[in-house]
C-alpha positions in Angstrom: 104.5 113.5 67.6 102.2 116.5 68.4 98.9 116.3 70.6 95.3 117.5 69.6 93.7 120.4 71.7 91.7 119.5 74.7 88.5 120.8 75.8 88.2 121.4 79.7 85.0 120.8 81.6 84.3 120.1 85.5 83.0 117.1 86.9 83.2 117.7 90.3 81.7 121.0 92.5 83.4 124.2 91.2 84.6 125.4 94.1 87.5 121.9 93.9 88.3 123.4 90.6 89.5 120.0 89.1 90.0 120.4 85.6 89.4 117.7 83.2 89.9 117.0 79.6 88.3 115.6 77.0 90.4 113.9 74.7 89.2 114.2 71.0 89.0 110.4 69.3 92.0 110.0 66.6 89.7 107.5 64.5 85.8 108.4 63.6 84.1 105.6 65.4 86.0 106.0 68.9 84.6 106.9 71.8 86.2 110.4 73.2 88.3 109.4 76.4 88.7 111.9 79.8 91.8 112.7 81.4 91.1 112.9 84.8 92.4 112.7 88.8 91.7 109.3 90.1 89.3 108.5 92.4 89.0 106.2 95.5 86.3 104.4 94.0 88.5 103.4 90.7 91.2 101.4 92.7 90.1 97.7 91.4 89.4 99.7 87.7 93.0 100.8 88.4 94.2 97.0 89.4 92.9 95.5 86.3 94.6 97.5 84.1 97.7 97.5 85.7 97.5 93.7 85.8 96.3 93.1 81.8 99.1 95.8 80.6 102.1 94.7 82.9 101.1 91.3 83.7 103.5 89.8 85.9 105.2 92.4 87.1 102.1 94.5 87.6 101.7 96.8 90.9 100.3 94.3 94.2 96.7 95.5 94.9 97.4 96.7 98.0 100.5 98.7 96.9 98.3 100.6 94.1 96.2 101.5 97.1 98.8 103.1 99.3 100.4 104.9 96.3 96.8 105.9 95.5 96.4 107.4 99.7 100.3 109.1 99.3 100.2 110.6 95.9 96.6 111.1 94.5 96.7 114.3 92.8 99.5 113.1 90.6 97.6 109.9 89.7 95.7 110.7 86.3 93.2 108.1 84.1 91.9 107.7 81.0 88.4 107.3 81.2 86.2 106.0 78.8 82.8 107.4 80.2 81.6 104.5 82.1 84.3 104.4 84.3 86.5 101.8 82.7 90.0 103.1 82.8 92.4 102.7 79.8 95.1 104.2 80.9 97.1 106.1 84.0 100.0 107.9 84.7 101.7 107.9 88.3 104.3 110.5 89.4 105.7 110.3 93.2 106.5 113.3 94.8 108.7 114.3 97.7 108.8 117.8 99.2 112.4 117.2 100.2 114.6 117.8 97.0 111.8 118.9 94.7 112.0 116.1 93.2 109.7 113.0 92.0 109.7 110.1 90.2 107.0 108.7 87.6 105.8 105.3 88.9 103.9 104.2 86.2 102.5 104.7 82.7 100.4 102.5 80.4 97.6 102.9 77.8 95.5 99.7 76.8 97.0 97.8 73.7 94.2 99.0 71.5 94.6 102.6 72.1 98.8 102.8 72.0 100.1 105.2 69.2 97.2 107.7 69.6 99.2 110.2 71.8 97.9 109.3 74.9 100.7 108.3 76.7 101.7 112.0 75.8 98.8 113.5 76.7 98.9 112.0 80.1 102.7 112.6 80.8 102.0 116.4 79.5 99.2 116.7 82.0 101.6 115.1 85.2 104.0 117.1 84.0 102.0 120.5 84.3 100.9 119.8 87.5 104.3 118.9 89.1 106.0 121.9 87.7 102.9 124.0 89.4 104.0 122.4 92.5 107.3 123.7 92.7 109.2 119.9 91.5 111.9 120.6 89.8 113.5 117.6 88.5 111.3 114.0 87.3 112.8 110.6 87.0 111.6 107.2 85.4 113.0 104.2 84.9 112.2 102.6 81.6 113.1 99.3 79.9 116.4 99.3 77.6 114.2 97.8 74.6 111.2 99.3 75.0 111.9 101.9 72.2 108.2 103.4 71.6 108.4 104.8 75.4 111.9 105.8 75.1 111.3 107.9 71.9 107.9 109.4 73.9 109.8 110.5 76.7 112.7 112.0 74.4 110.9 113.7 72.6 108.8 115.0 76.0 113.1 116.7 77.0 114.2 113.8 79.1 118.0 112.7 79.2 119.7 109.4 80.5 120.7 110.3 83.5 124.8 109.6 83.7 127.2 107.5 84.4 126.5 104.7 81.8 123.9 106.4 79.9 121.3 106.3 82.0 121.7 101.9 81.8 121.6 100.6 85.6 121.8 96.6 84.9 120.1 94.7 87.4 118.1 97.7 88.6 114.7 95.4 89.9 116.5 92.2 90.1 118.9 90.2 88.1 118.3 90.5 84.5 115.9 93.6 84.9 117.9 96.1 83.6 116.4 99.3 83.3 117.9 103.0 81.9 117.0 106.2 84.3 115.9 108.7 82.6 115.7 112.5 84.0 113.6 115.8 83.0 114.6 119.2 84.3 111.4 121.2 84.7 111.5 124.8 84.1 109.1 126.7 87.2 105.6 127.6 86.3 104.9 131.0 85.1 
């Protein structure tokens, strides 16, 4: 799996020097989506596609907001150019162990197996290793074997003992496998 270039523009004023990228459409007729830092003003965007990609176990309202107030500049979207969102990536940070966690990722049933999951994951990656995190955890579902392959093939390992499996990790029957990433420093 390899990603397309991206072109970089501003949006905002250039002295906040916040990059974002266009991402070049995979099929002729699609709209090109930007990869961008979430705003405050995209939080119910933000809730309604949590809630249509994870359904039942999506993210409370109010929980999206305060992850939104402690970790914004490692909360990325895709942006279709009218502001709906169809997709986001989440990474949780802690100054303490260099070390941080990505809370989320989804991308819209009709634009999965484009590389955008990738692309997003790429870009939170970047911008943790430029803040000095050294190591990035997830949790991912045993049988969800499309995200497992994306974030092997990104470097990330199970995370011992048990390979990475912790059964009953959100609740009976919720098993989950950790997975962890390494992160060379920026430079």
């Amino acid at each position: 799996m390899t990603a397309e270039p991206l072109e970089r523009f501003l949006d905002r004023p250039a002295q906040l020097k916040e990059p974002e990228r266009t991402l070049l459409p995979r099929l002729p007729d699609a709209t090109p989506l930007i990869l961008r830092t979430a705003r405050g003003d995209d939080l119910p965007e933000l809730c309604r596609l949590d809630k249509e990609v994870f359904q039942e176990v999506a993210y409370p309202e109010f929980l999206l907001r305060q992850m939104y107030d402690m970790y914004a500049d490692h909360l990325l979207v895709l942006d279709d150019g009218t502001g709906r969102l169809r997709g986001y990536v989440l990474a949780g940070t802690t100054r303490l162990d260099r070390g941080s966690w990505i809370l989320g990722l989804c991308v819209i049933q009709d634009q999965r197996r484009n590389g955008l999951g990738r692309e997003l994951m790429v870009e939170v990656l970047d911008r943790l290793r430029g803040c000095g995190i050294e190591q990035v955890r997830l949790t991912v579902e045993p049988a969800n074997r499309a995200a497992i392959l994306l974030y092997r093939g990104l470097g990330f390992v199970p995370e011992e003992p048990d390979g990475g499996l912790r059964r009953d990790y959100f609740g009976p029957g919720m098993d989950r496998l950790v997975l962890r990433l390494d992160l060379t420093p920026a430079g």
